[in-house]
C-alpha positions in Angstrom: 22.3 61.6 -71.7 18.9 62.1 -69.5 18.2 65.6 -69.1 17.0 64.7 -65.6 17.1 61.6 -63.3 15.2 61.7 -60.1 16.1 59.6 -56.8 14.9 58.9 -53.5 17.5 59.8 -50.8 18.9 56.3 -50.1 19.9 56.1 -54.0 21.8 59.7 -54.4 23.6 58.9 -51.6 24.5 55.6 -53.2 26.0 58.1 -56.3 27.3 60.3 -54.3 29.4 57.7 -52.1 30.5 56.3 -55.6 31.4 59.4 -57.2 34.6 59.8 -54.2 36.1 56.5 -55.6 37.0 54.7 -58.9 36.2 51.5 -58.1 35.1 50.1 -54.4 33.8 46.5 -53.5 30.2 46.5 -52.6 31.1 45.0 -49.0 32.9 48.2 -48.6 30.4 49.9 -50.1 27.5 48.8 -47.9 29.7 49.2 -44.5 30.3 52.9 -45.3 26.4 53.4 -45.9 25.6 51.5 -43.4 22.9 49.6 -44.8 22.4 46.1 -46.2 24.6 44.9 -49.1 20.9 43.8 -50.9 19.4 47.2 -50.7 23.0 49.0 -52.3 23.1 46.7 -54.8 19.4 47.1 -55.6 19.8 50.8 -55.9 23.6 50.0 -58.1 21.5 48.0 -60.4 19.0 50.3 -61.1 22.1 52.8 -62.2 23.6 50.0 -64.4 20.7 49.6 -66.4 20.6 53.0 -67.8 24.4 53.1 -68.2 25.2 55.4 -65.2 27.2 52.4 -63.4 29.0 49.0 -63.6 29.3 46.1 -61.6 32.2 43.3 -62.0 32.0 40.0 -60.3 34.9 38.3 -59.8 36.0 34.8 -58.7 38.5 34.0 -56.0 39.8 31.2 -54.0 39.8 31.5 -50.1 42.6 29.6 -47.7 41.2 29.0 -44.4 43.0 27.4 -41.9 41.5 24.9 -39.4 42.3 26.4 -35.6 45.1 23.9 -35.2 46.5 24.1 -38.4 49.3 25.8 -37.0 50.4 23.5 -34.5 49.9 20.5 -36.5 52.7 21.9 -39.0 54.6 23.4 -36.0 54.7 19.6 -34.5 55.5 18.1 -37.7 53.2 16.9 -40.8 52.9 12.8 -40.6 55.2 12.7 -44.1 57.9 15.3 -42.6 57.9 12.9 -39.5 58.6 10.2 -42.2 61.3 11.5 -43.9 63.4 11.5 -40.5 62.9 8.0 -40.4 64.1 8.1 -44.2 66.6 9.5 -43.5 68.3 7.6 -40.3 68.1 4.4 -42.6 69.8 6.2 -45.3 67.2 7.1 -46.9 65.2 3.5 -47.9 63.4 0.8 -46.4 61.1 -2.2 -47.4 57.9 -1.1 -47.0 57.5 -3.6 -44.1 59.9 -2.1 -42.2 58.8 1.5 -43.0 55.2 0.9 -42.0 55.9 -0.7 -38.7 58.5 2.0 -37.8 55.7 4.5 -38.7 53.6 2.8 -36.0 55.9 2.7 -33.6 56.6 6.0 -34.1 52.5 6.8 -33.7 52.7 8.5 -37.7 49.6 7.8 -39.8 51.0 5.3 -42.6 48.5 6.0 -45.3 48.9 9.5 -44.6 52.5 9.3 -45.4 52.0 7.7 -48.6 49.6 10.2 -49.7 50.7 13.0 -48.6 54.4 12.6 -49.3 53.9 11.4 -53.0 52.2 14.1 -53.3 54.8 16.0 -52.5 57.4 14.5 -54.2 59.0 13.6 -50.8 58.6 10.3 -50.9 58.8 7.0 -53.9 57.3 3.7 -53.2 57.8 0.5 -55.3 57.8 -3.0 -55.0 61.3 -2.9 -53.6 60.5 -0.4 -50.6 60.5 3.4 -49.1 63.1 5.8 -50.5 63.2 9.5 -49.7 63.4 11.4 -53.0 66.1 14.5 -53.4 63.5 17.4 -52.8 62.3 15.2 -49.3 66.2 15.3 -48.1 66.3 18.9 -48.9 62.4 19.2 -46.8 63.9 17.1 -44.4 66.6 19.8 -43.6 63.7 21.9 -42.7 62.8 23.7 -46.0 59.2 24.3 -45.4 56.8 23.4 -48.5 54.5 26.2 -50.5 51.5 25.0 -48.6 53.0 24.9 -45.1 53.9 29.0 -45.7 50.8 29.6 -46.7 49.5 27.9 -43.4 51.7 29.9 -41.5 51.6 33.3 -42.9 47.6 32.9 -43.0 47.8 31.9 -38.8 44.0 30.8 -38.3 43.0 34.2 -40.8 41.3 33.7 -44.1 43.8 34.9 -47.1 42.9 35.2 -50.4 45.0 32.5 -52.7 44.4 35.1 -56.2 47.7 36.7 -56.3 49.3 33.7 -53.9 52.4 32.3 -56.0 51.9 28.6 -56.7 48.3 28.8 -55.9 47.4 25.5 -58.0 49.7 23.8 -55.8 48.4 25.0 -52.8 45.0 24.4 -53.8 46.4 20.3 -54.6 47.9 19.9 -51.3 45.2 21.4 -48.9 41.9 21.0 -51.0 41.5 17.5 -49.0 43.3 18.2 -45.9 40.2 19.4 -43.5 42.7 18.4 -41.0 44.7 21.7 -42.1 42.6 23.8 -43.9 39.4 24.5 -46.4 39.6 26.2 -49.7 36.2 28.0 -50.5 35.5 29.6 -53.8 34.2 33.2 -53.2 33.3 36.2 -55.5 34.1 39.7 -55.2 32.1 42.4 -56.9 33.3 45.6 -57.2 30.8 49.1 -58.1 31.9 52.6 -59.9 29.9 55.4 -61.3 30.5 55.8 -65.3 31.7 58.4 -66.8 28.2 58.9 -67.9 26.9 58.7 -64.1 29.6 60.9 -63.2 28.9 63.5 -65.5 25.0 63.4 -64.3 25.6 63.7 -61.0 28.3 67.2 -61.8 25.4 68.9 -63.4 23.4 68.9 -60.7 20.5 67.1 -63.0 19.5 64.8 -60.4 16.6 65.9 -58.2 16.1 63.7 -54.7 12.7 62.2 -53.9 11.9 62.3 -50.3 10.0 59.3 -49.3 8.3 58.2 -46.6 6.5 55.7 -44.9 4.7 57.7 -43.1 3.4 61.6 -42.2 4.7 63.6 -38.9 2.7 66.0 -37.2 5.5 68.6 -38.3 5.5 67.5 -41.9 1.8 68.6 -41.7 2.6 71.9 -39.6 5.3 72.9 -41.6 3.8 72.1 -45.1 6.8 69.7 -46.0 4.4 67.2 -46.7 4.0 68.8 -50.0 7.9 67.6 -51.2 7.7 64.2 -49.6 6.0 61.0 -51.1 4.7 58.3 -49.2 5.8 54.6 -50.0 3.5 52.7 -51.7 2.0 49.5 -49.5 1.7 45.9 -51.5 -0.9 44.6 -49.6 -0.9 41.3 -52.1 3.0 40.1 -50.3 2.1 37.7 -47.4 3.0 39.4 -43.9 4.9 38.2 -41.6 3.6 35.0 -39.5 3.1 36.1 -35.8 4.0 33.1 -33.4 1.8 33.5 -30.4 4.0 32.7 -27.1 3.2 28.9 -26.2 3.6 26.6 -23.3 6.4 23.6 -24.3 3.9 20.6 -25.6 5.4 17.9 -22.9 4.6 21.0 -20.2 1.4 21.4 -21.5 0.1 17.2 -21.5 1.8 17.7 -18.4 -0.1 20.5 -16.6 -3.3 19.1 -18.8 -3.2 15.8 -16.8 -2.5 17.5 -13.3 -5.5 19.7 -13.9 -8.1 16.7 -14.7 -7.0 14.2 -11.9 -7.4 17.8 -9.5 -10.7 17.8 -11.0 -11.9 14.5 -10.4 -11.0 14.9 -6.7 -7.6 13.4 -6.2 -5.0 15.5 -4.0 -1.0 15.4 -5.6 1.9 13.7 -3.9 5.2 14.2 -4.2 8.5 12.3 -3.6 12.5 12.6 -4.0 13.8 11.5 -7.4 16.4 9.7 -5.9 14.7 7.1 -3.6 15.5 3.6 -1.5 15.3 0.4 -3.0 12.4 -0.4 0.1 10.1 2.1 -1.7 10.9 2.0 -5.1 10.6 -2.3 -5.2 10.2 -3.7 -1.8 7.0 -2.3 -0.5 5.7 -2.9 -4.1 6.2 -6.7 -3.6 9.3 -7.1 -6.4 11.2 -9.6 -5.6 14.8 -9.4 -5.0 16.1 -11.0 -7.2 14.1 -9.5 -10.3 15.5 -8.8 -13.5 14.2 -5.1 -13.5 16.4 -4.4 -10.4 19.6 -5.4 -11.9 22.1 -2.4 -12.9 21.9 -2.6 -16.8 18.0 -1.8 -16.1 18.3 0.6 -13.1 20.7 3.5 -12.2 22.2 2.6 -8.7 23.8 5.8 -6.8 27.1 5.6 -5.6 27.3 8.5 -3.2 24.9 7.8 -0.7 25.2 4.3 -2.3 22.9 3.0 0.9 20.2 4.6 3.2 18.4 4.1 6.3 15.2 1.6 6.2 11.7 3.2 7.6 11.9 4.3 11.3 8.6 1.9 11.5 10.0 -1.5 12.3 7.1 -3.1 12.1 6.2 -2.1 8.4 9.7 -3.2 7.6 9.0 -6.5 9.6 5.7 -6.7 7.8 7.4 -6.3 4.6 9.9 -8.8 5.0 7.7 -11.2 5.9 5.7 -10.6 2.7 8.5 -11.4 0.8 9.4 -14.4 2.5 6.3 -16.1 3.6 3.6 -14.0 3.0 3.0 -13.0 6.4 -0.7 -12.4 7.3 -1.5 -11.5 3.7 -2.9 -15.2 2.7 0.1 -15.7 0.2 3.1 -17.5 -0.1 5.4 -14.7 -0.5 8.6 -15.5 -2.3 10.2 -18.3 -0.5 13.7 -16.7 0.1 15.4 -14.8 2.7 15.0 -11.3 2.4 17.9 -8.5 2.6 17.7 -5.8 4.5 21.0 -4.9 2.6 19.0 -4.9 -0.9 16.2 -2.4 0.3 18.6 0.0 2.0 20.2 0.5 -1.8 19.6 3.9 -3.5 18.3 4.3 -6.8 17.3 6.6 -8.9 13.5 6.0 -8.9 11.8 3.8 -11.8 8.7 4.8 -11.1 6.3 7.8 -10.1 4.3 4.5 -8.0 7.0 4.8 -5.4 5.4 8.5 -4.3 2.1 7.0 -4.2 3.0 3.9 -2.6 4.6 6.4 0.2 1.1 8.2 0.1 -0.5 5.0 0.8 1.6 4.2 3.6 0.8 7.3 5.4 -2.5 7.1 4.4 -3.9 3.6 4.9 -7.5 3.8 5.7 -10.4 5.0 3.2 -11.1 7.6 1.3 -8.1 8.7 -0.5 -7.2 9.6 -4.2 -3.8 11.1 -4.7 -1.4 11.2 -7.8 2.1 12.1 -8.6 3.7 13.3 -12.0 7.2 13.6 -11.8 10.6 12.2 -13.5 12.0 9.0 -13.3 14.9 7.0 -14.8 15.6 3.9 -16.1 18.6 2.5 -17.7 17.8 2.6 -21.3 19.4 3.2 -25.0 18.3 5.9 -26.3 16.4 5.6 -29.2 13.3 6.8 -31.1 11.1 5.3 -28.5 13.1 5.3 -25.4 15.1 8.0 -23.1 16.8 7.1 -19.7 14.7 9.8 -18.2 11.5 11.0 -18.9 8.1 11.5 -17.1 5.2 9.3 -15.5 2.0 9.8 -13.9 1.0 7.5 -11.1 -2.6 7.5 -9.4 -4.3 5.2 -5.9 -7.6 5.5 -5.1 -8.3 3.5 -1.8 -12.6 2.8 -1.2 -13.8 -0.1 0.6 -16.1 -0.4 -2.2 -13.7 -0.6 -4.9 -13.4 -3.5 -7.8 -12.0 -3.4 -11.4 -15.6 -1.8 -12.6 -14.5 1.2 -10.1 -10.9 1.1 -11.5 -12.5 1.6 -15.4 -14.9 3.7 -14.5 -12.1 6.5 -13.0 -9.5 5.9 -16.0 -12.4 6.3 -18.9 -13.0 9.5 -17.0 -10.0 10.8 -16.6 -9.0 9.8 -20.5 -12.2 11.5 -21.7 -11.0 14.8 -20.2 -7.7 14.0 -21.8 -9.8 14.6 -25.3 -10.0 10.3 -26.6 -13.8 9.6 -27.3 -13.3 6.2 -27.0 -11.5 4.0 -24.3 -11.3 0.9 -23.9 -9.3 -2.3 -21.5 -7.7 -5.9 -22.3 -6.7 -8.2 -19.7 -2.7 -7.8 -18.7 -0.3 -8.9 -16.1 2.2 -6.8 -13.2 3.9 -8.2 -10.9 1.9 -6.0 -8.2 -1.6 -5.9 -9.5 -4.2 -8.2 -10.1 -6.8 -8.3 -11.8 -4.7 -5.9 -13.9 -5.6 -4.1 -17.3 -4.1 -1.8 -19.9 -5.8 0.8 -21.1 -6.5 1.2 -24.7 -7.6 4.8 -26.5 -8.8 5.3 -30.0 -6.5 7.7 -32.1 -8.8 9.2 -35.1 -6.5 10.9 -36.6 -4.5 7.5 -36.8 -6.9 5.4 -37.2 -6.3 2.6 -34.7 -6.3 2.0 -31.3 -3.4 3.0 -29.6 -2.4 1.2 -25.8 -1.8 4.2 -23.0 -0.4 2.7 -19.8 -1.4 0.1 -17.5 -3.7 -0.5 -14.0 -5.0 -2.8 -11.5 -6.2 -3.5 -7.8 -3.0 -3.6 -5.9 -2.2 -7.3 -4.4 -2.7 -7.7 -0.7 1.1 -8.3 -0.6 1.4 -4.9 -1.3 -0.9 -3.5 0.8 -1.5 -5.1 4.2 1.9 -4.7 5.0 1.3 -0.9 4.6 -1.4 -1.4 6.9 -4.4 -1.4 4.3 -7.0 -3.4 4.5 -9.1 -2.2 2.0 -9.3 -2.1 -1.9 -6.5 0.0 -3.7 -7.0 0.5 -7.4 -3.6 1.9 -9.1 -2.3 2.9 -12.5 0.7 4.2 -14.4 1.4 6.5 -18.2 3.9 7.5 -19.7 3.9 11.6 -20.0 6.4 11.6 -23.3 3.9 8.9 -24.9 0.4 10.7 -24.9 2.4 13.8 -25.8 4.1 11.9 -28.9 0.4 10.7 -30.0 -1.0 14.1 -29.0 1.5 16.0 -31.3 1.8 13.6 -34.0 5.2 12.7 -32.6 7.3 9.3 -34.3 10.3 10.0 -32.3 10.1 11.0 -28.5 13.7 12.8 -28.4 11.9 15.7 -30.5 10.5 16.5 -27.0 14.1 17.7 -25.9 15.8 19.3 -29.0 14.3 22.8 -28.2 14.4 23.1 -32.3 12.4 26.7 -32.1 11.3 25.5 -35.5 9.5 22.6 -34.6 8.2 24.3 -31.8 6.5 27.3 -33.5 4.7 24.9 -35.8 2.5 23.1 -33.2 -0.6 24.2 -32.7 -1.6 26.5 -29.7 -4.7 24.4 -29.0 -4.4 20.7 -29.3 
């Protein structure tokens, strides 16, 4: 035996909690120190290797019942339900018969025939159903081994080590998650040795005080002289330190409303839920366009209508777009527009029916406005789409303004977005022309990745809003440049919140 075993505090109390029982689990063990089962056992193990303590792991089977395992054996397992039908046909039918009786009677067929085999309820041959003589005595109400164990268990875990017929427990609700889960668990139970016993009587043991660090009184007092300071690894990796970060789609957001502020342009805003006269009639759609029927747009159906403007004559103006042209030079649409169809209330496609609003308000030169908001269309979701999600929509009226104008502002406002390189292709909308889409280079993709698209507003769009001048317009898509900007491939990683994901993006990007 060691003449003398020294151990910090944390340790002899370890002993000295051991030494008041024969044999204790190390859950126990841990809850009456008060401390994490990794640190006891750490300190255990160091005892074990010089002989002063044992440790015994031991394997176990769990029972634990689903929350409505109860009720579902209370009610009636589908092969006790079967036996009564057994049973009222004296105890056989075809199988035929059997399984459409089992319908009927709403019990799971296959369920019976697996289950009640099993058991040794239930035979099955060629010739039929029969109930066997331990299903008439279970169909008297003699509840089976693993229906007890259910029962007496009632939504608590319960060891299944000492459980009488355990095997046949473990055969009947292994594959029942319906019921119940058997989990395999060890158990490992600590005591001193005789040895360790003996050691700790004589008093042998002397108890290092450590520390992590020095207190004024240690130093006063002159206890600093009996205590020893921890030792510091500084090779292990310390912890990572997440900075606090803005979320990424707030970010591109606040990102974009800073340049356009920047470059000049005042913000708009508008409701979300907004009137079919905004949101496609003052932008020229016809009524009678695909994008306006309900599988592509959320119609509301409380306020399912609204009023139209209190101008008449912009209403008149825009009706007569639609159906002639009016005074714009066009041919309109050639069909009778409904007053009915614009007064319809939607939840807004589009971020251009704030800025088409702006416009209206705002017809004559100079004015730059924008809008970022949410809008909703009727989409599946998938990696690439979501029914709602954000856009950014921007006017600029000049009386000086052509397409060179309309490039000119978007390479600017895409250069303070951070793409080097910007570039157009030709394009068509149904309420621009000449219309464009604009086109950034990705480097760290390596291609050339389309952002959104623009153009000069038609004059059926405008004159009925009482512009005459140039308007040059655009729209993007908020979720998309954050997806390239983050190295996104799926654009509902933008809503999961996974705090994971999250810390991993860079604070600067």
């Amino acid at each position: 035996m060691a003449e003398t075993l020294q151990l910090d505090e944390f340790s002899y109390s370890v002993w000295e909690t051991l030494a008041k029982h024969e044999e204790i689990g190390l859950n126990e063990l841990a809850a009456a120190l008060k401390s994490d089962q990794s640190r006891v056992l750490v300190s255990i193990q160091e005892a074990a290797n010089q002989k002063f303590a044992t440790i015994c792991e031991e394997s176990f089977d769990e029972l634990i019942p689903s929350s409505e395992a109860v009720s579902l054996v209370n009610e009636g397992l589908p092969e006790r339900k079967a036996l009564t039908l057994l049973l009222e046909s004296n105890g056989e039918l075809g199988t035929g018969d059997f399984a459409k009786a089992a319908n009927q009677s709403g019990i799971a067929v296959n369920d019976v025939f697996r289950w009640g085999t099993a058991r040794g309820w239930i035979e099955r041959d060629k010739q039929g159903v029969r109930i066997t003589d331990s299903g008439r005595k279970a169909g008297e109400g003699e509840k089976d081994v693993d229906e007890v164990a259910i029962l007496e268990a009632a939504g608590q875990p319960t060891s299944l080590e000492n459980a009488p017929e355990a095997a046949r427990i473990k055969q009947l609700l292994g594959k029942r998650n319906e019921l119940a889960k058997i989990k395999s668990r060890n158990r490992r139970t600590v005591s001193l040795t005789a040895e360790g016993r003996k050691l700790l009587e004589s008093g042998k043991i002397s108890v290092k005080k450590e520390r992590n660090l020095l207190s004024a009184e240690d130093i006063r007092s002159g206890a600093w002289k009996e205590i020893t300071l921890r030792p510091y690894d500084v090779t292990l990796s310390a912890e990572t330190v997440r900075p606090a970060k803005v979320h990424p789609l707030r970010k591109i957001i606040e990102q974009t409303r800073r340049a356009y502020l920047e470059m000049g342009f005042t913000e708009v805003v508008s409701p979300m839920v907004e009137s079919s006269f905004w949101n496609f009639d003052a932008l020229f759609q016809p009524q009678d366009h695909p994008a306006r029927d309900m599988q592509d747009t959320f119609y509301m159906a409380n306020p399912a209508t609204t009023d139209l403007p209190d101008d008449a004559e912009l209403v008149d103006r825009v009706r007569h777009a639609h159906e002639d042209g009016g005074d714009t030079g066009s041919e309109g649409w050639g069909y009778r527009w409904s007053p009915e169809r614009a007064k319809q209330v939607v939840l807004r496609t589009h971020t251009t029916a704030s800025t088409i609003r702006a416009l209206a308000r705002h017809p004559e030169p100079p004015l730059k406005t924008f809008c970022v908001g949410w809008v909703c269309r009727n989409e599946t979701m998938s990696y690439k789409h979501l029914p709602v999600f954000h856009q950014v929509d921007g006017i600029v009226i000049d009386k000086n303004a052509s397409l060179a104008t309309l490039l000119g502002t978007l390479e600017t406002f895409y250069m303070k977005m951070g793409f080097q390189q910007v570039k157009f292709k030709p394009a068509f909308y149904p309420y621009t022309e000449p219309s464009v889409d604009v086109v950034v280079y990705l480097e760290s993709r390596g291609k050339w990745i389309e952002m959104g698209g623009s153009g000069i507003f038609r004059p059926e769009v405008t004159e009925p809003l009482g512009c005459k001048h140039p308007v040059m317009a655009w729209g993007l898509g908020m979720e998309r440049l954050a997806m390239i900007r983050y190295g996104l491939s799926d654009i509902r990683e933008l809503y999961q919140g996974r705090i994971e994901a999250l810390e991993e993006m860079a604070l600067h990007q």
